[in-house]
C-alpha positions as CSV (number, residue, x, y, z in Angstrom):
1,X,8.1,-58.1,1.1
2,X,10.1,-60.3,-0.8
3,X,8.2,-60.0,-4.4
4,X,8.0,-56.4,-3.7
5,X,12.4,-56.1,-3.0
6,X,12.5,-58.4,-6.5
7,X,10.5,-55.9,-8.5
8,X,12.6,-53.5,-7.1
9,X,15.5,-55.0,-8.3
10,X,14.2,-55.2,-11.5
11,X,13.2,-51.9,-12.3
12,X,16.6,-50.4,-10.9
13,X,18.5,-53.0,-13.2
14,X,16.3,-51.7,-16.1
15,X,17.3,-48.5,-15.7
16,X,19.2,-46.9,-18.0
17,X,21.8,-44.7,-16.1
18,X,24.0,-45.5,-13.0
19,X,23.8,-43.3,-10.7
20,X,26.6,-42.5,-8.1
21,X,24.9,-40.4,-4.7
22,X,26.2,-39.3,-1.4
23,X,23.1,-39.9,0.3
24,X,20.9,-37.8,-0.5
25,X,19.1,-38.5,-2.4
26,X,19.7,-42.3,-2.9
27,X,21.2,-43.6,-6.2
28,X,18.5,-46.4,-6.0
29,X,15.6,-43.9,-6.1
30,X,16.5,-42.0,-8.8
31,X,17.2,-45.0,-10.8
32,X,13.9,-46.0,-9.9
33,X,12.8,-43.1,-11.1
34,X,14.2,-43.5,-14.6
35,X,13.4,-46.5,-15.0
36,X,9.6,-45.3,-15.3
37,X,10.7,-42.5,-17.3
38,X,12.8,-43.8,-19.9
39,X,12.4,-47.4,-22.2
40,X,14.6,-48.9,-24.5
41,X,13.5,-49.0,-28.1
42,X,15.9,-51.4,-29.2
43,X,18.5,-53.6,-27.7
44,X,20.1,-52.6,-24.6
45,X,23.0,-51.0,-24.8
46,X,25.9,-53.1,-23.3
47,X,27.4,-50.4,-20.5
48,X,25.1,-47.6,-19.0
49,X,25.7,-43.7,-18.6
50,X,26.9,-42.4,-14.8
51,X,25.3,-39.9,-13.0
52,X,26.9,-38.5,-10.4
53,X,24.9,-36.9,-7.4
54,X,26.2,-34.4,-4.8
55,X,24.4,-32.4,-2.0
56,X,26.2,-29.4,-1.3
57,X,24.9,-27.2,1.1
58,X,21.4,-26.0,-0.4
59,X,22.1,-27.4,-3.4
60,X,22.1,-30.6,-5.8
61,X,24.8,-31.0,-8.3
62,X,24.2,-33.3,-10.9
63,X,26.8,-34.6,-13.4
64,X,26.3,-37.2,-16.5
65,X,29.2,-39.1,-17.7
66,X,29.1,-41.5,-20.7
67,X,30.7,-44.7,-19.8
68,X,34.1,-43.6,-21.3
69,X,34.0,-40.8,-18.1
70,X,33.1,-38.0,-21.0
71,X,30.8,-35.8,-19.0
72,X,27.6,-35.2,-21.4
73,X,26.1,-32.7,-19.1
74,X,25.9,-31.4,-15.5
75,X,23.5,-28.9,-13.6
76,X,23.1,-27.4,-10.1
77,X,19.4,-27.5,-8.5
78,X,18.3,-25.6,-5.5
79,X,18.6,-28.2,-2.7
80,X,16.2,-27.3,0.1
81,X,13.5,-29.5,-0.8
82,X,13.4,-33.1,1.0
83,X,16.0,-35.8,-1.1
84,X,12.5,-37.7,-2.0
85,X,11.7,-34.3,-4.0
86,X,15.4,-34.1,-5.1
87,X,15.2,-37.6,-6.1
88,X,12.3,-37.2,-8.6
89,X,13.9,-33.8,-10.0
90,X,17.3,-35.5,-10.6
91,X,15.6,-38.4,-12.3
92,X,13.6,-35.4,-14.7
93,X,16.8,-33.8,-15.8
94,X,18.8,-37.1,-16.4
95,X,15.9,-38.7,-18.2
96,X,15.8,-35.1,-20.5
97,X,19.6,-35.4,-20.9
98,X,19.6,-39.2,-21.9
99,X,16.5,-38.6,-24.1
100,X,18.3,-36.2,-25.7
101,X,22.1,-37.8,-26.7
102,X,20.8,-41.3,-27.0
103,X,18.1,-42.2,-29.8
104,X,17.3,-45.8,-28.3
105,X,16.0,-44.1,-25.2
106,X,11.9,-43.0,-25.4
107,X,10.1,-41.4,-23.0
108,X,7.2,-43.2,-21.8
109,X,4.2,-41.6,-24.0
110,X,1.9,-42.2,-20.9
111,X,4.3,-40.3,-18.2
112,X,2.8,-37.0,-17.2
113,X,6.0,-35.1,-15.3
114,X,5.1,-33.6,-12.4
115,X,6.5,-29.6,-12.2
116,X,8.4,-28.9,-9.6
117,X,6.4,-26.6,-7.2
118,X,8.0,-23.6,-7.3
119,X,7.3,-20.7,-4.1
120,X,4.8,-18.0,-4.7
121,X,6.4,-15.2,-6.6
122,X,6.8,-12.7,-4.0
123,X,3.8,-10.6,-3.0
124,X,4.4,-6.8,-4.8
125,X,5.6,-4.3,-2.3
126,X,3.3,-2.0,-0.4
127,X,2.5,0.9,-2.1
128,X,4.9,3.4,0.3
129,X,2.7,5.4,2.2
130,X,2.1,9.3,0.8
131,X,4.4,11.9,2.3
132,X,3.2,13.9,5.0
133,X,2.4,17.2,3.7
134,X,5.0,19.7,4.3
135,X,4.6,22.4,7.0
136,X,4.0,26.0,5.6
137,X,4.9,29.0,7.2
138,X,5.3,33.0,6.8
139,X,6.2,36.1,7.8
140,X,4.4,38.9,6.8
141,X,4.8,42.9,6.9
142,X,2.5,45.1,5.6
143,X,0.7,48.7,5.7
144,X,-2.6,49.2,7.7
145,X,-5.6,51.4,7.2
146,X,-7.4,51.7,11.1
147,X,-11.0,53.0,11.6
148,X,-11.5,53.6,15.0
149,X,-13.8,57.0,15.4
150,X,-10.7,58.5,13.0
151,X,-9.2,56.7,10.0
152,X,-5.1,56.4,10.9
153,X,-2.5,54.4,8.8
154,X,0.4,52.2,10.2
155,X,1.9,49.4,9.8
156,X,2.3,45.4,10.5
157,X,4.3,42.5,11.1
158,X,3.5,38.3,11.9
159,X,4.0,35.5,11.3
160,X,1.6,32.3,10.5
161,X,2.2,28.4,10.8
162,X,0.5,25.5,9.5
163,X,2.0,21.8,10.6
164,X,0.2,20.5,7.9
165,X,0.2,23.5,5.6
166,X,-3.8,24.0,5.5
167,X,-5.8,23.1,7.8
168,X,-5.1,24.4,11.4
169,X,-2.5,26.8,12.2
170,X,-1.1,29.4,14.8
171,X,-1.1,33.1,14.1
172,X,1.1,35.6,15.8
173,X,0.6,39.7,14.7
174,X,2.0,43.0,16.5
175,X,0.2,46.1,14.8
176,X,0.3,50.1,15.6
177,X,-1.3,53.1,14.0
178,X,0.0,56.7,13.5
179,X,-1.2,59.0,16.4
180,X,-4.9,60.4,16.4
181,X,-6.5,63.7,17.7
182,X,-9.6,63.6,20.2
183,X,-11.6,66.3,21.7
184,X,-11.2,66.3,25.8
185,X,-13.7,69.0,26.5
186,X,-11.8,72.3,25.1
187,X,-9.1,71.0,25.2
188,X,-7.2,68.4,22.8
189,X,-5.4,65.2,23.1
190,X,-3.4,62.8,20.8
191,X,-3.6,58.8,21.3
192,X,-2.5,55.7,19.4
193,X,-2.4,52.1,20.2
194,X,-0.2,49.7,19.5
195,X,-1.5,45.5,19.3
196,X,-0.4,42.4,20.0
197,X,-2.3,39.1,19.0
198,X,-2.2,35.5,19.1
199,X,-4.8,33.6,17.2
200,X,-5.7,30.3,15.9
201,X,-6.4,30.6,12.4
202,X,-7.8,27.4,9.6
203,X,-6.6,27.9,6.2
204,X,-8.1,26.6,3.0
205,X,-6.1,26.7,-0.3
206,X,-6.4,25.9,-3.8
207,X,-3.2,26.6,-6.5
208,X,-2.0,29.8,-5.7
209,X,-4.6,30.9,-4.0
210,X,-5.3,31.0,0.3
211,X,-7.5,32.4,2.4
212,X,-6.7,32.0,6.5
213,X,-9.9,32.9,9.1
214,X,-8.6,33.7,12.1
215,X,-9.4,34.8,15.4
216,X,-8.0,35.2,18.9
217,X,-6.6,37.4,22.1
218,X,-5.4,40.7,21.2
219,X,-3.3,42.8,23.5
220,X,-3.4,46.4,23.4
221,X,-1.3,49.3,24.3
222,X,-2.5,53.0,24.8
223,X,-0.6,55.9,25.1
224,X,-1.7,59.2,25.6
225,X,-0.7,62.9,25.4
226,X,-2.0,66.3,25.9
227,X,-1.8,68.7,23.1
228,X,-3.0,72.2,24.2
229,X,-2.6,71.9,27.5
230,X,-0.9,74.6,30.3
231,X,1.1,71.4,31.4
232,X,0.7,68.4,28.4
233,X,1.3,65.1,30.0
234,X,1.0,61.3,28.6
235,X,0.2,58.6,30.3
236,X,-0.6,54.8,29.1
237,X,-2.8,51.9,29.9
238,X,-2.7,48.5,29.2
239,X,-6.3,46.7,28.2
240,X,-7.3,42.9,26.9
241,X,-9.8,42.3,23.7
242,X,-10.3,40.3,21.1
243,X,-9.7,40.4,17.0
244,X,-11.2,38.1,14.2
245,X,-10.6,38.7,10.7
246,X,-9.7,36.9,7.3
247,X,-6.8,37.1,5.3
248,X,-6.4,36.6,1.3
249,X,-2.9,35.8,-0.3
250,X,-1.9,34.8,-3.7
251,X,1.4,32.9,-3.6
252,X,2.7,33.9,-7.1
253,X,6.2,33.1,-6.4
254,X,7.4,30.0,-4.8
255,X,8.6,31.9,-1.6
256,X,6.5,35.0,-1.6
257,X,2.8,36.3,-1.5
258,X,0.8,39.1,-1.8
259,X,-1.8,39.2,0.6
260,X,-5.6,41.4,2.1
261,X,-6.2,41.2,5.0
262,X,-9.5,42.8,7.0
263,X,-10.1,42.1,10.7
264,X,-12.0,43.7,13.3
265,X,-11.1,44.3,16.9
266,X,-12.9,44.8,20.6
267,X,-11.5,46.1,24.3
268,X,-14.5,45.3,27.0
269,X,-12.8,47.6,29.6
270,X,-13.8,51.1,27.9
271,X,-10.5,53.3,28.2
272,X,-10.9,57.4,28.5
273,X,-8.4,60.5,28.3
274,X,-8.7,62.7,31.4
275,X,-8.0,66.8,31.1
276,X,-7.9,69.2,33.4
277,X,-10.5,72.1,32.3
278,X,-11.5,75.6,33.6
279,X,-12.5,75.8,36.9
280,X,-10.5,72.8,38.3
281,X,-13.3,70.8,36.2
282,X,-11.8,67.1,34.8
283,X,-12.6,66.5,31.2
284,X,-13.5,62.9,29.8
285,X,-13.4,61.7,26.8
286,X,-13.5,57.6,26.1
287,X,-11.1,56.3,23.6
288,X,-12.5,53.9,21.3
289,X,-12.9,50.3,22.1
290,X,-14.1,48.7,18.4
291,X,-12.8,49.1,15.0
292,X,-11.3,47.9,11.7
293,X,-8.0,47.5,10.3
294,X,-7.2,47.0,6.6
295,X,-3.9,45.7,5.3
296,X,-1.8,45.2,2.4
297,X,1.5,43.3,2.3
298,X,4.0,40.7,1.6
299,X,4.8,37.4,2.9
300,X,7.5,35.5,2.5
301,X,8.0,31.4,3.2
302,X,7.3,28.3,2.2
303,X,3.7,28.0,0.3
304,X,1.0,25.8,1.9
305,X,0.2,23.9,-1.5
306,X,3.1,22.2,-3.9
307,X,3.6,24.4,-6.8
């Protein structure tokens, strides 16, 4: 213990700078430090350099004074590190300083200065998760062309909405035709029907262009009236079926579409139009319970696809 204090001893009063600390780190180890760092090629000069240590906070200020109290240089290190580590990185920029302003001062050829480990450059953010794609959504009115025993025009109006603008959407449509004529035995009758429909629909789209198959419930109105009749009356029923079609639009403005649209339709409960004929004889005739609709419109909304 003893020869190892007197080699201390010796190697701090070799070194070339005085250095002043508040603790921590200690003046002793940083002289220490230098004193490996730093030989004298000539004499020795007479009075030594002060450096000046102080911890403030999470840092290390560091000050180098010639012997006159002319400071030569000064610098503020980040001070979280432990005051051994602090210790070794003071004695690095003190010996660069003296090395520098004093010729008689070499660095040791055979030191190999450690860097001071720096933190791992912070990992690059996330790439931020893609926006969910918009909802699309429309409402659409158009002109229809019915075949159902007789070809009758009309007319349309819906709407259509798709959370994630293709993909799976909801359909909603109310549709009615002009009247038609039947045949109730000798006698005649007008009829129309007007439809409601709620239906699933899946979309696909590329640029401009959609297409929505779609299917669902259809309600339907039918309403009745005599035409040639002693006494015409009208009467109505209300009946449950089913519709299924496909729908074309091109979106060729950013709000707006043309669109086709072909769908079929069924009512299972068969519906008829009842006459009186001669002879106190009732007259039946069954409305029909299938057909197609054609239809050509606009829609206006927000596109499914960016444009």
């Amino acid at each position: 213990m003893i020869a190892v204090g007197v080699v201390l001893l010796l190697e701090v009063a070799t070194s070339p700078v005085q250095v002043v600390d508040d603790g921590c780190p200690s003046g002793a180890e940083v002289e220490l430090a230098l004193a490996s760092m730093l030989t004298f090629s000539g004499a020795s000069p007479a009075s030594r350099d002060v450096a000046k240590l102080a911890r403030r906070a999470d840092q290390l200020h560091i000050e180098l004074a010639d012997p006159d109290g002319v400071v030569i240089a000064e610098r503020t290190l980040e001070g979280s590190a432990s005051c051994a580590e602090l210790g070794r990185m003071a004695a690095i920029v003190i010996a660069s300083w003296e090395s520098d302003v004093h010729p008689e001062f070499v660095r040791k050829q055979a030191e190999i200065a450690r860097r001071v480990e720096r933190a791992p450059p912070p990992a690059p953010p996330a790439p931020a998760a893609p926006a969910p794609p918009a909802a699309a959504y429309d409402v659409a009115a158009g002109v229809t062309f019915g075949q159902a025993d007789t070809l009758a025009a009309g007319a349309s109006i819906g709407g259509a909405w798709f959370p994630r603008g293709v993909g799976l959407g909801l359909w909603v449509l109310g549709a009615g035709d002009t009247e038609r004529t039947i045949a109730v035995g000798t006698h005649e009758a007008r009829w129309r029907r007007w439809t409601a429909s709620l239906e699933l629909a899946r979309r696909w789209g590329r640029d401009a262009f959609v297409i929505d198959a779609h299917g669902g419930l259809m309600l339907g109105w039918l309403a009745t009236q005599g035409v040639d009749y002693a006494q015409n009356r009208s009467d109505s029923a209300v009946s449950l079926g089913g519709t299924a079609g496909i729908r074309m639009a091109w979106w060729t403005w950013r709000h707006a579409a043309v669109w086709v649209d072909l769908r079929g339709f069924y009512f299972p409960r068969p519906d008829s139009v009842y006459g009186s004929g001669a002879a106190a004889t009732v007259d039946e005739t069954p409305v029909p319970s299938w057909g197609g609709i054609a239809s050509l419109g606009v829609a206006l909304g927000r596109a499914p696809l960016s444009r």
